[in-house]
PDB file as gemmi writes it, atoms N, CA and C in Angstrom:
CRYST1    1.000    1.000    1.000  90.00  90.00  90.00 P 1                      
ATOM      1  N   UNK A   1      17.196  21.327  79.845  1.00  0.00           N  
ATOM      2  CA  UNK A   1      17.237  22.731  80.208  1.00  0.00           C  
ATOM      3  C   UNK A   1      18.164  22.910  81.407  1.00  0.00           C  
ATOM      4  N   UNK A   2      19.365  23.704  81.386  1.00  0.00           N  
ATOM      5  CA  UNK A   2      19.893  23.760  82.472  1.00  0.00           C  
ATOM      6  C   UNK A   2      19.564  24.690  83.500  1.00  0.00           C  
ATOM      7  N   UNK A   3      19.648  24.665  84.617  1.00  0.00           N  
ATOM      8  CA  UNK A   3      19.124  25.072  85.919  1.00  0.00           C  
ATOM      9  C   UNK A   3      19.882  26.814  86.549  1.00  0.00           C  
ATOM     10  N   UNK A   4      18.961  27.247  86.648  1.00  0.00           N  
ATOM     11  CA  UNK A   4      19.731  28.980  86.593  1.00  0.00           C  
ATOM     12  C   UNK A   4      20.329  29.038  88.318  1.00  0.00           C  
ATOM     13  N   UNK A   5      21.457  28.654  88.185  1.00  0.00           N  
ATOM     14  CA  UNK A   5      22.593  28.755  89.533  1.00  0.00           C  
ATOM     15  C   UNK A   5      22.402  30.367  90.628  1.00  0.00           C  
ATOM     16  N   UNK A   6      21.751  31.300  89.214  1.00  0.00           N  
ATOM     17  CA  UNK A   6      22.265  32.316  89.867  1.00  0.00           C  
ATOM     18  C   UNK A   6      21.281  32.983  91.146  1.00  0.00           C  
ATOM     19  N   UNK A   7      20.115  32.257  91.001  1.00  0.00           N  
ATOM     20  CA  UNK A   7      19.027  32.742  91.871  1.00  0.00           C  
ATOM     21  C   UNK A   7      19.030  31.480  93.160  1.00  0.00           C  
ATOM     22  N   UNK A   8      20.132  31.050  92.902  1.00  0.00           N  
ATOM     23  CA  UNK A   8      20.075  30.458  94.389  1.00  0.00           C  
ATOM     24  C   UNK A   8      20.571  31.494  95.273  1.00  0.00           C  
ATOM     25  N   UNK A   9      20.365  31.160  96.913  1.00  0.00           N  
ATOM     26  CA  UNK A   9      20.531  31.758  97.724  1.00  0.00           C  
ATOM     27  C   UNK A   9      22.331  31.947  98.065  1.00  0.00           C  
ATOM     28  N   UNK A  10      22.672  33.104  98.614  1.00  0.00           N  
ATOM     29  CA  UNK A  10      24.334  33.004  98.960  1.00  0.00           C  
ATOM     30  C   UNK A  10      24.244  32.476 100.198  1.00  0.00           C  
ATOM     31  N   UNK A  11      25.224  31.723 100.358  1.00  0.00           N  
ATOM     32  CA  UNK A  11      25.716  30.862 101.398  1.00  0.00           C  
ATOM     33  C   UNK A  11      27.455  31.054 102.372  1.00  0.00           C  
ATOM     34  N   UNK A  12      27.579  31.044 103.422  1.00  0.00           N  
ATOM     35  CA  UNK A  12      28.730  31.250 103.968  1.00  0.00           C  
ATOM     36  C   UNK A  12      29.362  29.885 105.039  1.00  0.00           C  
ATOM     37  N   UNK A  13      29.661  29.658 105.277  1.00  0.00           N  
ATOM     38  CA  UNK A  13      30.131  28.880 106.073  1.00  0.00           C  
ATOM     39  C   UNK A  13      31.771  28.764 106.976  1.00  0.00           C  
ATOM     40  N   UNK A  14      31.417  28.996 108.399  1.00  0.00           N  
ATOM     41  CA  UNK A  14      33.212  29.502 108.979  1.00  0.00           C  
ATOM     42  C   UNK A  14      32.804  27.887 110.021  1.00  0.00           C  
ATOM     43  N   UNK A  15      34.006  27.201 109.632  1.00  0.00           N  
ATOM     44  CA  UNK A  15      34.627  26.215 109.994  1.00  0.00           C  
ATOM     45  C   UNK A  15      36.217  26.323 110.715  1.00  0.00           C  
ATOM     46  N   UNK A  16      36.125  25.288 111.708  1.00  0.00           N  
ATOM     47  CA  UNK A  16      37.485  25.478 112.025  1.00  0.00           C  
ATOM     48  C   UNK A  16      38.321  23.840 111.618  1.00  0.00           C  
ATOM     49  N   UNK A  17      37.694  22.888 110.998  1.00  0.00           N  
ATOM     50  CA  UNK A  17      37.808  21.947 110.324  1.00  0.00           C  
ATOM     51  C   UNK A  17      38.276  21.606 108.375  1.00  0.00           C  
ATOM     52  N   UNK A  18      38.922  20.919 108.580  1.00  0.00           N  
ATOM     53  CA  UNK A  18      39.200  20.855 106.866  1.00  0.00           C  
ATOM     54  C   UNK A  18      37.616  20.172 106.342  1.00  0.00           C  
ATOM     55  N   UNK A  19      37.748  21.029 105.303  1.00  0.00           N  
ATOM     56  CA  UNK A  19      36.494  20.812 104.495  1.00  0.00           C  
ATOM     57  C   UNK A  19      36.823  20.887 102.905  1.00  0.00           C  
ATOM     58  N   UNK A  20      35.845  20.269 102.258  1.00  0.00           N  
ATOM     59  CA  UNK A  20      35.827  19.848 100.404  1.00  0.00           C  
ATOM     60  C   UNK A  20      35.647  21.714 100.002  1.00  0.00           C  
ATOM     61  N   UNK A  21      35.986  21.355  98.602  1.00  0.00           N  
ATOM     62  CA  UNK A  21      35.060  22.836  97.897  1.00  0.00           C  
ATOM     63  C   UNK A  21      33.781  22.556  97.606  1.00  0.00           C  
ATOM     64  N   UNK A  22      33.005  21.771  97.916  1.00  0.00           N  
ATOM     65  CA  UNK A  22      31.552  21.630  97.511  1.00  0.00           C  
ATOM     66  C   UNK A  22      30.602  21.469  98.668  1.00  0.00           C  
ATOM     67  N   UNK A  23      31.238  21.520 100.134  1.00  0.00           N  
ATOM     68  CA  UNK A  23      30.686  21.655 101.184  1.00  0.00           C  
ATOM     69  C   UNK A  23      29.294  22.593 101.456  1.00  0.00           C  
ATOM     70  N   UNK A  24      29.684  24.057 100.474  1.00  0.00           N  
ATOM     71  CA  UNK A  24      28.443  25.255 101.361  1.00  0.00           C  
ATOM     72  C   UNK A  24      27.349  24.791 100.117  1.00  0.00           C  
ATOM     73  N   UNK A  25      27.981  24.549  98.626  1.00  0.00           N  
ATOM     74  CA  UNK A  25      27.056  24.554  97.685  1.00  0.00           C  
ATOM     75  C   UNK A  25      26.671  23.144  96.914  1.00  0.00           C  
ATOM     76  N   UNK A  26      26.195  22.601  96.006  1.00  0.00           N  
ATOM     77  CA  UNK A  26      25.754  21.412  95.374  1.00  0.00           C  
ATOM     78  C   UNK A  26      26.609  21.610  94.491  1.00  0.00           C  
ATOM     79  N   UNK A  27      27.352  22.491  93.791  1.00  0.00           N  
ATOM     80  CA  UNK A  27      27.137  22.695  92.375  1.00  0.00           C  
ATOM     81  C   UNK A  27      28.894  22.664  92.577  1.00  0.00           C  
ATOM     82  N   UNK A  28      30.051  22.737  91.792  1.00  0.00           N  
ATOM     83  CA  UNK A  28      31.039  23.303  91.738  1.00  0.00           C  
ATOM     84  C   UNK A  28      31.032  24.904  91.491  1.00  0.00           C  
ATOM     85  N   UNK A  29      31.153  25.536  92.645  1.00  0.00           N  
ATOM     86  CA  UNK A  29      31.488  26.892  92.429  1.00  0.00           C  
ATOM     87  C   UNK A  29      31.661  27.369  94.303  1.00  0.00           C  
ATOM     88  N   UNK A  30      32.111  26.808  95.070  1.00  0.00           N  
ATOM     89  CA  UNK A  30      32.381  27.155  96.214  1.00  0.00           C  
ATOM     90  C   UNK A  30      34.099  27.513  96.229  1.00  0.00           C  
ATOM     91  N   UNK A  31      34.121  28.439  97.171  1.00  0.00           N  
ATOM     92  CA  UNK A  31      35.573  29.052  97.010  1.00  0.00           C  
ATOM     93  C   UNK A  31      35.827  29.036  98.504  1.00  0.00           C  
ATOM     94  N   UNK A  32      37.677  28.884  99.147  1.00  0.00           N  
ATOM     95  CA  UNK A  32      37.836  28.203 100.199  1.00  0.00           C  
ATOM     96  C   UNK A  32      39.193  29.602 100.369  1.00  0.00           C  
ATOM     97  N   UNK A  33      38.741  30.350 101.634  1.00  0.00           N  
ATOM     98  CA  UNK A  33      39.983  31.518 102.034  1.00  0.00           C  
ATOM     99  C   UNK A  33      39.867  30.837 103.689  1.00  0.00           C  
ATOM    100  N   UNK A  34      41.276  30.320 103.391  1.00  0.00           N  
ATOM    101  CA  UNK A  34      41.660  30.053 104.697  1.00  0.00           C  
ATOM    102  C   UNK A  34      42.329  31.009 105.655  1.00  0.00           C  
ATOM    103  N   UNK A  35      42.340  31.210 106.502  1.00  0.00           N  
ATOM    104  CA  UNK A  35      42.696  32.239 107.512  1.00  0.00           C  
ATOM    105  C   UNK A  35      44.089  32.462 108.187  1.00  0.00           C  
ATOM    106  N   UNK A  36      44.778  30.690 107.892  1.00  0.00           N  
ATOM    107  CA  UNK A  36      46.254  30.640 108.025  1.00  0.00           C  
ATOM    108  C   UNK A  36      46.698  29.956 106.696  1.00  0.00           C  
ATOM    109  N   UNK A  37      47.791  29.954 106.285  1.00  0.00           N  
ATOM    110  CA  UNK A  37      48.347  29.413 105.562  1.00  0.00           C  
ATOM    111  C   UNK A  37      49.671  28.931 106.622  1.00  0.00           C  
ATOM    112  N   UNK A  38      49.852  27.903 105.633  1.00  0.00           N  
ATOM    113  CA  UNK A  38      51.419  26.473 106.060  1.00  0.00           C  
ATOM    114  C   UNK A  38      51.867  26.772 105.312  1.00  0.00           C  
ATOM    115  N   UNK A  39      53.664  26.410 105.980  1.00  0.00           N  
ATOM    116  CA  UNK A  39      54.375  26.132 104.916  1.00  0.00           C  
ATOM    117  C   UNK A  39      54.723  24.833 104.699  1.00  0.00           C  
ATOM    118  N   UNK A  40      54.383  24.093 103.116  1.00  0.00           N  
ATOM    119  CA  UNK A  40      54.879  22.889 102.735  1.00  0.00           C  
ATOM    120  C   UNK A  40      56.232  22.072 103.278  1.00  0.00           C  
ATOM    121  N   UNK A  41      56.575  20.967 102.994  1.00  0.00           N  
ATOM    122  CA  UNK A  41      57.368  20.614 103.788  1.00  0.00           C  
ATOM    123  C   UNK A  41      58.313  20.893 102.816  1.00  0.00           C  
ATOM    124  N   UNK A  42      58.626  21.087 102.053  1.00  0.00           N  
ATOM    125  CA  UNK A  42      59.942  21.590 101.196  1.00  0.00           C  
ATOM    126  C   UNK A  42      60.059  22.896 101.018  1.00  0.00           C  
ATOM    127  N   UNK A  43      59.224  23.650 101.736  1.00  0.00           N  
ATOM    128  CA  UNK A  43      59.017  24.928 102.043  1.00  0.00           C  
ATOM    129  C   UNK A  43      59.228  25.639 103.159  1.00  0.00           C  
ATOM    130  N   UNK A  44      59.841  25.045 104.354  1.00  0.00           N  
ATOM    131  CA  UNK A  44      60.073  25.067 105.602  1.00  0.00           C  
ATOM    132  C   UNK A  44      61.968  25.399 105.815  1.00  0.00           C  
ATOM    133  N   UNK A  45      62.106  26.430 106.245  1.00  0.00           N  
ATOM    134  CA  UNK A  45      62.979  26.443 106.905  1.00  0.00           C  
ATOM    135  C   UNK A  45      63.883  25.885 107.930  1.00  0.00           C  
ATOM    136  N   UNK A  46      64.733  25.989 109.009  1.00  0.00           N  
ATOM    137  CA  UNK A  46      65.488  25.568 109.717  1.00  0.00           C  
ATOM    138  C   UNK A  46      64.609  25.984 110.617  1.00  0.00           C  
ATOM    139  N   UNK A  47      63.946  25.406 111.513  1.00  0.00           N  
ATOM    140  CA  UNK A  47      63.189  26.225 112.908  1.00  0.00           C  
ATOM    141  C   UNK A  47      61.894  26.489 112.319  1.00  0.00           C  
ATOM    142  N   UNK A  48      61.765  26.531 111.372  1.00  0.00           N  
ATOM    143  CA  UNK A  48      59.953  27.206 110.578  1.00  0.00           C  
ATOM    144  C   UNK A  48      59.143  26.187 110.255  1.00  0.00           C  
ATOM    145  N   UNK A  49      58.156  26.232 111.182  1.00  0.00           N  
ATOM    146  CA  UNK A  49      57.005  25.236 111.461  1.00  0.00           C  
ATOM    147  C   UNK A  49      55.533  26.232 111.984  1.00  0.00           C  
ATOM    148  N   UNK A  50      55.556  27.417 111.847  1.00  0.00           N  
ATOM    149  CA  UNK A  50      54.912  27.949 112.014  1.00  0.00           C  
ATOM    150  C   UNK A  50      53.285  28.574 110.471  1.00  0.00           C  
ATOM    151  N   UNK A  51      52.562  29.076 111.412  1.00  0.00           N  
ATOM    152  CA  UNK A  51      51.575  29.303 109.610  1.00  0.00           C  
ATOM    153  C   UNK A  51      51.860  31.241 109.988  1.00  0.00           C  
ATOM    154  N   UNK A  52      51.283  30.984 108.803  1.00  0.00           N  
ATOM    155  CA  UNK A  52      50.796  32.676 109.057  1.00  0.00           C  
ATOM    156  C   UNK A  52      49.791  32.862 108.232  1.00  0.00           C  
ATOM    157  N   UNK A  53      49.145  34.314 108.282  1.00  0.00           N  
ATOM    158  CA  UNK A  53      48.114  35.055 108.278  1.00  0.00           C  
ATOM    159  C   UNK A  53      47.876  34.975 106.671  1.00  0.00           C  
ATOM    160  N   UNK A  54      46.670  34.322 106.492  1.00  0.00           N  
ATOM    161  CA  UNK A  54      46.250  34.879 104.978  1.00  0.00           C  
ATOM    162  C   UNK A  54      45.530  36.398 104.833  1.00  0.00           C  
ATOM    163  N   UNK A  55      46.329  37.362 104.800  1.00  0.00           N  
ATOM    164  CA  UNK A  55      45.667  38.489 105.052  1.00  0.00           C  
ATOM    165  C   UNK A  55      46.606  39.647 103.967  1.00  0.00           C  
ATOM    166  N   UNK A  56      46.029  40.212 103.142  1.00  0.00           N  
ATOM    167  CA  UNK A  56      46.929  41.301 102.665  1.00  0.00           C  
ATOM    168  C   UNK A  56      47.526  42.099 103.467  1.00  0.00           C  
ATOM    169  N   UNK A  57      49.043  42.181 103.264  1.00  0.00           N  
ATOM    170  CA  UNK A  57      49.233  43.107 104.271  1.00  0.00           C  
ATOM    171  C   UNK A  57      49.347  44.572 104.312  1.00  0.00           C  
ATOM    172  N   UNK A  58      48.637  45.025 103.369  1.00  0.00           N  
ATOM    173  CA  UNK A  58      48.384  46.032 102.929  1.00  0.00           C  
ATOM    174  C   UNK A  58      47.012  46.764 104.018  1.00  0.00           C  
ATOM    175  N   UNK A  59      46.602  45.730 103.804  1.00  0.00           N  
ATOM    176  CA  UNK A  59      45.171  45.671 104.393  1.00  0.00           C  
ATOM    177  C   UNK A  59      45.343  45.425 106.333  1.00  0.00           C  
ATOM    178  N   UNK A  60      46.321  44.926 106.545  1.00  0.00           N  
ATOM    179  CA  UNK A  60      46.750  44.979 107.464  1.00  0.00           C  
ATOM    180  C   UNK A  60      47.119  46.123 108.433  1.00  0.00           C  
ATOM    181  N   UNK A  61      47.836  46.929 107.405  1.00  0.00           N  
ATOM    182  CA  UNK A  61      48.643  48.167 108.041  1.00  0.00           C  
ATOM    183  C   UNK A  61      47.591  48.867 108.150  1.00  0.00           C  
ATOM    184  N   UNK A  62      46.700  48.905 108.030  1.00  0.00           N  
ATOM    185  CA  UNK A  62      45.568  50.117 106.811  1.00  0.00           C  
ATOM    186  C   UNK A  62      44.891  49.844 108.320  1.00  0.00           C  
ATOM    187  N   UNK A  63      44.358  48.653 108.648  1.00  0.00           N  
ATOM    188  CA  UNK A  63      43.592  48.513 109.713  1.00  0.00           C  
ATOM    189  C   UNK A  63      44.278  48.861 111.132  1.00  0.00           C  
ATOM    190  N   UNK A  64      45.768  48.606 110.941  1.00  0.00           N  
ATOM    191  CA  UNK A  64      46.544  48.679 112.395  1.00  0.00           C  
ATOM    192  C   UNK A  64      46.449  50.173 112.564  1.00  0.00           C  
ATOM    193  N   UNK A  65      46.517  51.143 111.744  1.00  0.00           N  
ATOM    194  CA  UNK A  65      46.485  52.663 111.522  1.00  0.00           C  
ATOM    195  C   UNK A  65      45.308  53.156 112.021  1.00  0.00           C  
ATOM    196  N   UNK A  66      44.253  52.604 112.018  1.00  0.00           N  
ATOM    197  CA  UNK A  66      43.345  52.933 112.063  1.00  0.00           C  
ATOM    198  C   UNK A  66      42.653  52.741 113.510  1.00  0.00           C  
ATOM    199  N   UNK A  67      42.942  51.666 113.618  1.00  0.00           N  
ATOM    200  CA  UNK A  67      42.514  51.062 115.238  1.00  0.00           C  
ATOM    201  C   UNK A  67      43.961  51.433 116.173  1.00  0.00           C  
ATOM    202  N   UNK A  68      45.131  51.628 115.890  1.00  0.00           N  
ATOM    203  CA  UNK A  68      46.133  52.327 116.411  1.00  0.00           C  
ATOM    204  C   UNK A  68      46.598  51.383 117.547  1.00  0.00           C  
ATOM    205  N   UNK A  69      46.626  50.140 116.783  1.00  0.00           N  
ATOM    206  CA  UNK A  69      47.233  48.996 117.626  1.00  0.00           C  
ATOM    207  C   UNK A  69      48.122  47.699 117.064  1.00  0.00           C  
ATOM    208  N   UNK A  70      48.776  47.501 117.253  1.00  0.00           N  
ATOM    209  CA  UNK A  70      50.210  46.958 116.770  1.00  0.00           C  
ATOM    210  C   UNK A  70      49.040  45.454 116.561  1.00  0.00           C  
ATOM    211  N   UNK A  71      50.101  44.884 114.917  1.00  0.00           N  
ATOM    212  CA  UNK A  71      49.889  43.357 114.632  1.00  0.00           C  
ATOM    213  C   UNK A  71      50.453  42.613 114.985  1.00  0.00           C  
ATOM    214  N   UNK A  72      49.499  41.497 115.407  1.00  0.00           N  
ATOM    215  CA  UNK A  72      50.704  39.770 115.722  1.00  0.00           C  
ATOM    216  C   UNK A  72      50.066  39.199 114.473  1.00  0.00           C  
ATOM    217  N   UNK A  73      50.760  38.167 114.256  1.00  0.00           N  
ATOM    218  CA  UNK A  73      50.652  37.141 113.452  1.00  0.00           C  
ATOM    219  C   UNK A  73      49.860  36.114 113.605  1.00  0.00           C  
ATOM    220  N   UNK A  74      49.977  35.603 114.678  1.00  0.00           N  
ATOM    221  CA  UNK A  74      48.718  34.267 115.391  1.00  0.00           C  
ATOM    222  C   UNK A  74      48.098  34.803 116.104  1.00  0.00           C  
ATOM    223  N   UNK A  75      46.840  34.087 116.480  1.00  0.00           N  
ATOM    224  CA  UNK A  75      45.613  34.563 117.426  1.00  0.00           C  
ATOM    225  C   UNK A  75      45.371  35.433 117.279  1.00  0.00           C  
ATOM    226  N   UNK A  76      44.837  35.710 118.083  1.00  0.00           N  
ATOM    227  CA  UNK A  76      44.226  37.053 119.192  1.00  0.00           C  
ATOM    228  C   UNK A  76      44.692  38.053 119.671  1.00  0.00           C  
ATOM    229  N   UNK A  77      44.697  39.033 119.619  1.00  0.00           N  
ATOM    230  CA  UNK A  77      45.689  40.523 120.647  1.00  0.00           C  
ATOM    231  C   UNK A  77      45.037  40.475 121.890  1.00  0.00           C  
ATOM    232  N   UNK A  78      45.363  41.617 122.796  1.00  0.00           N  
ATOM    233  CA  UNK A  78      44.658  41.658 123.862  1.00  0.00           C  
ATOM    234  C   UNK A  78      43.674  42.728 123.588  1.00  0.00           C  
ATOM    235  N   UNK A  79      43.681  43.322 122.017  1.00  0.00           N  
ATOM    236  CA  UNK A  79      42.419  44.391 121.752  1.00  0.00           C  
ATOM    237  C   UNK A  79      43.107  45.877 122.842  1.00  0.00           C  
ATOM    238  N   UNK A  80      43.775  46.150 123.355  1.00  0.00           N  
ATOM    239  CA  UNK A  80      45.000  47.325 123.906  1.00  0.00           C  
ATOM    240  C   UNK A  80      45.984  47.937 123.302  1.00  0.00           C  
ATOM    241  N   UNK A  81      46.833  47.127 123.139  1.00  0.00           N  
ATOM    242  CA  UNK A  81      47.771  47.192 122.333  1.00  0.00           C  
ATOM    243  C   UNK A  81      48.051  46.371 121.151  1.00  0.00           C  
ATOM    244  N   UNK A  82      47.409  45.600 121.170  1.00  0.00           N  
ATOM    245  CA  UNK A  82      47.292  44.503 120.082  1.00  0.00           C  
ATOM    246  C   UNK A  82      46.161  43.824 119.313  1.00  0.00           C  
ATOM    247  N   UNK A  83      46.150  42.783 117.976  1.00  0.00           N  
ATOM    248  CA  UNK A  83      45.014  42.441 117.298  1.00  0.00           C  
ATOM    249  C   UNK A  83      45.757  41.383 116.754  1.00  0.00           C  
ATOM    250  N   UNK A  84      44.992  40.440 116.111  1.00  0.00           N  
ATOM    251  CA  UNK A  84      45.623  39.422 115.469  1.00  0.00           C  
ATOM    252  C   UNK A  84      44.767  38.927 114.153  1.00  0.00           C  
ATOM    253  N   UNK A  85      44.953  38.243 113.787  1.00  0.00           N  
ATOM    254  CA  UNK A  85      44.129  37.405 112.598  1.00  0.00           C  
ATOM    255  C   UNK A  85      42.764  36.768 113.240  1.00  0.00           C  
ATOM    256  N   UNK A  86      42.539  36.609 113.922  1.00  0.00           N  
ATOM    257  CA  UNK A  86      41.639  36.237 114.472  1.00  0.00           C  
ATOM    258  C   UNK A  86      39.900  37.043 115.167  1.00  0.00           C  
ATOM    259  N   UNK A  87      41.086  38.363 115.317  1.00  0.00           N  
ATOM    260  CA  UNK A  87      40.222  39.403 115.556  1.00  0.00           C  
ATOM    261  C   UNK A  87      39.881  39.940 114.620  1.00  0.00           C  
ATOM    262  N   UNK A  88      40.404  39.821 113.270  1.00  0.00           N  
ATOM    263  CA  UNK A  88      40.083  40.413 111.910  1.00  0.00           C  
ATOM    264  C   UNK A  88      38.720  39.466 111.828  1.00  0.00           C  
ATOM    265  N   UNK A  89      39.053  37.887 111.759  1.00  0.00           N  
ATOM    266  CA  UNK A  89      38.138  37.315 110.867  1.00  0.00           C  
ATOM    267  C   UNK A  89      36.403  37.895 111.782  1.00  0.00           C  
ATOM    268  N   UNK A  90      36.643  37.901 113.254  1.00  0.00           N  
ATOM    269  CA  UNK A  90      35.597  38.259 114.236  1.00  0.00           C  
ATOM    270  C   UNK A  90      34.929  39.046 114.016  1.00  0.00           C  
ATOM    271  N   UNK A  91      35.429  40.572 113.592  1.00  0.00           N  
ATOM    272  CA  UNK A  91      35.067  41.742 113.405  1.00  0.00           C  
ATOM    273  C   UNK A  91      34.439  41.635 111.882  1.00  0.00           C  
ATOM    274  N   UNK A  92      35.406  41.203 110.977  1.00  0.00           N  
ATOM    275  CA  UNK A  92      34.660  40.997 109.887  1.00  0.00           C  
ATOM    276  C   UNK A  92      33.099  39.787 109.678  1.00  0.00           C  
ATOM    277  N   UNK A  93      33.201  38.808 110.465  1.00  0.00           N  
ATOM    278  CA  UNK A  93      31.787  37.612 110.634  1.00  0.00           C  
ATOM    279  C   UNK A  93      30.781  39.021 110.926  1.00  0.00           C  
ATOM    280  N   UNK A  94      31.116  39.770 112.733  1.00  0.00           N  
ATOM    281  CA  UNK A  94      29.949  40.002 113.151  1.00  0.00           C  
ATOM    282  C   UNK A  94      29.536  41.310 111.834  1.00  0.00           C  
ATOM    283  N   UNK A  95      30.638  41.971 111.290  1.00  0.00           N  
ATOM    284  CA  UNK A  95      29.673  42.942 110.198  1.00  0.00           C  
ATOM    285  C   UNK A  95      29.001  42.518 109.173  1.00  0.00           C  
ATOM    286  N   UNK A  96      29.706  41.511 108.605  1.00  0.00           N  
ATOM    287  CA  UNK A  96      28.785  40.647 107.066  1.00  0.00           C  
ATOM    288  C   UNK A  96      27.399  39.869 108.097  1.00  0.00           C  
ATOM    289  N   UNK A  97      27.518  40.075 109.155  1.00  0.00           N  
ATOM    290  CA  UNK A  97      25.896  38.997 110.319  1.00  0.00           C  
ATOM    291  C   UNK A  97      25.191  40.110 110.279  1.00  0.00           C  
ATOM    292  N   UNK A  98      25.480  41.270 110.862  1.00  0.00           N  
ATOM    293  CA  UNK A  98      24.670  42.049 111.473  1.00  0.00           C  
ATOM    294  C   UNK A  98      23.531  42.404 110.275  1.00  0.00           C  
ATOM    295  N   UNK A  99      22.185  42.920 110.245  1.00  0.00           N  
ATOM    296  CA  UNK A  99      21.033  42.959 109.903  1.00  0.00           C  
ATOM    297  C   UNK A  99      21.044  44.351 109.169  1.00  0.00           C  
ATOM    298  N   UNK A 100      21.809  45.770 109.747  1.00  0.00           N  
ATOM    299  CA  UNK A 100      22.146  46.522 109.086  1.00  0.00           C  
ATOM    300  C   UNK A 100      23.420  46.459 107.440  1.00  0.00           C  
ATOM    301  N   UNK A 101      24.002  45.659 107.845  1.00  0.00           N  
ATOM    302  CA  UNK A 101      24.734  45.590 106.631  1.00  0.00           C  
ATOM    303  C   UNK A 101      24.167  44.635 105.525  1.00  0.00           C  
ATOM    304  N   UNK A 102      23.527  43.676 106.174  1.00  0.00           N  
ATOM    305  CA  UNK A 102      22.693  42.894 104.966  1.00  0.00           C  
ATOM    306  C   UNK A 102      21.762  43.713 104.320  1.00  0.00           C  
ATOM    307  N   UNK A 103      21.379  44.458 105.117  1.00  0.00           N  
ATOM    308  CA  UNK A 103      19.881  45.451 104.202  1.00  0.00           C  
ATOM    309  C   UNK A 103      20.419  46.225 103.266  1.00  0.00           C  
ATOM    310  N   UNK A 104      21.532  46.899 103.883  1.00  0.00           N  
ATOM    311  CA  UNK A 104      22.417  48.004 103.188  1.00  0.00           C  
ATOM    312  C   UNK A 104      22.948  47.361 101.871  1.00  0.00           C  
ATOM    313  N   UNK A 105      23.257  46.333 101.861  1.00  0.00           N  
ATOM    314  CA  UNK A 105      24.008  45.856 100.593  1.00  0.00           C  
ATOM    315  C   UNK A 105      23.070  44.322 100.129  1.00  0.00           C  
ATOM    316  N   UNK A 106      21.990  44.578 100.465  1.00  0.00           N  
ATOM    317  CA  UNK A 106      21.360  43.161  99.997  1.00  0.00           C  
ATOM    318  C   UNK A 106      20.939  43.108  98.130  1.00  0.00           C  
ATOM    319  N   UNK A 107      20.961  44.354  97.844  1.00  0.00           N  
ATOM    320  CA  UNK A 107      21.061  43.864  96.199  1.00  0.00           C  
ATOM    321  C   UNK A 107      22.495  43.759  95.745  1.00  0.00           C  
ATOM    322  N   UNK A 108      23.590  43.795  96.319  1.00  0.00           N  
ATOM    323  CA  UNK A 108      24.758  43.394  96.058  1.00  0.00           C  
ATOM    324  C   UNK A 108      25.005  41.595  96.682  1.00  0.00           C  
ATOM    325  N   UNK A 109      24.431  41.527  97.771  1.00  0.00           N  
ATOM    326  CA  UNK A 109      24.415  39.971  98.239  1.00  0.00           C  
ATOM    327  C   UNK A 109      23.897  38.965  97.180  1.00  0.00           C  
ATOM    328  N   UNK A 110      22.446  39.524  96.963  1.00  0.00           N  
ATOM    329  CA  UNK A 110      21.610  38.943  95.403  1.00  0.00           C  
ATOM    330  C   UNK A 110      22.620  38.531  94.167  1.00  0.00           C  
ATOM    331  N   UNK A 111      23.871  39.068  94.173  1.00  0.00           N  
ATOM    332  CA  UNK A 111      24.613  38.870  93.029  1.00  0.00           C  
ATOM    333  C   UNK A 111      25.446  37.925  92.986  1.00  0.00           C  
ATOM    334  N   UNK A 112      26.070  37.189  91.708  1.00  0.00           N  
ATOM    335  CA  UNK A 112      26.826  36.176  92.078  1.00  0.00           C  
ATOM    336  C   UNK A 112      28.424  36.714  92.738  1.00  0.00           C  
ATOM    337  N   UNK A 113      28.977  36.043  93.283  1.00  0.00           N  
ATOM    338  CA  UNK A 113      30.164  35.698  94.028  1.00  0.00           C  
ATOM    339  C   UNK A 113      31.350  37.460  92.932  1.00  0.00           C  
ATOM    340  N   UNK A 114      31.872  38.373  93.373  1.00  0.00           N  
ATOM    341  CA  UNK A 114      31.944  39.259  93.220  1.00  0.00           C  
ATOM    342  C   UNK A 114      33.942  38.679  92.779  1.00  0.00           C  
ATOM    343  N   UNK A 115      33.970  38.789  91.936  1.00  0.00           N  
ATOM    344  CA  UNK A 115      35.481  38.652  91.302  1.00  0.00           C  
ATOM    345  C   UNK A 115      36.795  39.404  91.122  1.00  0.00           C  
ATOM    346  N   UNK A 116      37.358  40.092  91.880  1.00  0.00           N  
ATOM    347  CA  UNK A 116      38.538  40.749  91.755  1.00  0.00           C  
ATOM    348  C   UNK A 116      39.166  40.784  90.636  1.00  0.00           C  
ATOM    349  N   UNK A 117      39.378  42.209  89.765  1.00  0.00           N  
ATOM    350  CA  UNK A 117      40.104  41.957  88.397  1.00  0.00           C  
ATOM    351  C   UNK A 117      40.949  42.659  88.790  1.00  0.00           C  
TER     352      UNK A 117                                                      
END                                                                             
């Protein structure tokens, strides 16, 4: 009889370490969004050794508009005039933590892993 995956509990895990895809769960079905992306070494430019932002940048502008403060690419802004990738992932941890948004969407949490078509 195989074992019903779907009533296990959801799981998250923010690392600043390389990690497997089977780290948060037992099973194969863990999924890995890294926060920078590299460029390969045959993928590198003259001078380009730098990562950048795994972030739509759609989603980017949308947020810079909104908070009415210019994007960097690495780190941190000073939250004034600036924001970075870093302050995204922050802002986004403490809302998926906080106790109001889990209640608010906890029969959507209950569901499996939500798929972009």
């Amino acid at each position: 009889m195989q074992e019903d995956k779907s009533k296990e509990d959801f799981a998250v895990l923010s690392t600043s370490c390389v990690c497997t895809h089977k780290i948060v769960t037992v099973y194969d079905r863990s999924f890995v969004f890294p926060l920078y992306l590299y460029p390969a070494e045959g993928e590198m430019q003259f001078g380009d050794s730098h990562r950048r932002p795994n972030l739509n940048p759609e989603f980017v502008k949308a947020f810079s508009v909104k908070l009415v403060l210019k994007f960097i690419n690495d780190g941190k802004g000073d939250l004034e005039q600036t924001f970075g990738p870093e302050d995204i992932f922050n802002y986004a941890y403490a809302v998926f933590h906080s106790p109001a948004y889990r209640s608010r969407y906890s029969e959507f949490l209950k569901i499996d892993f939500p798929i972009c078509r």
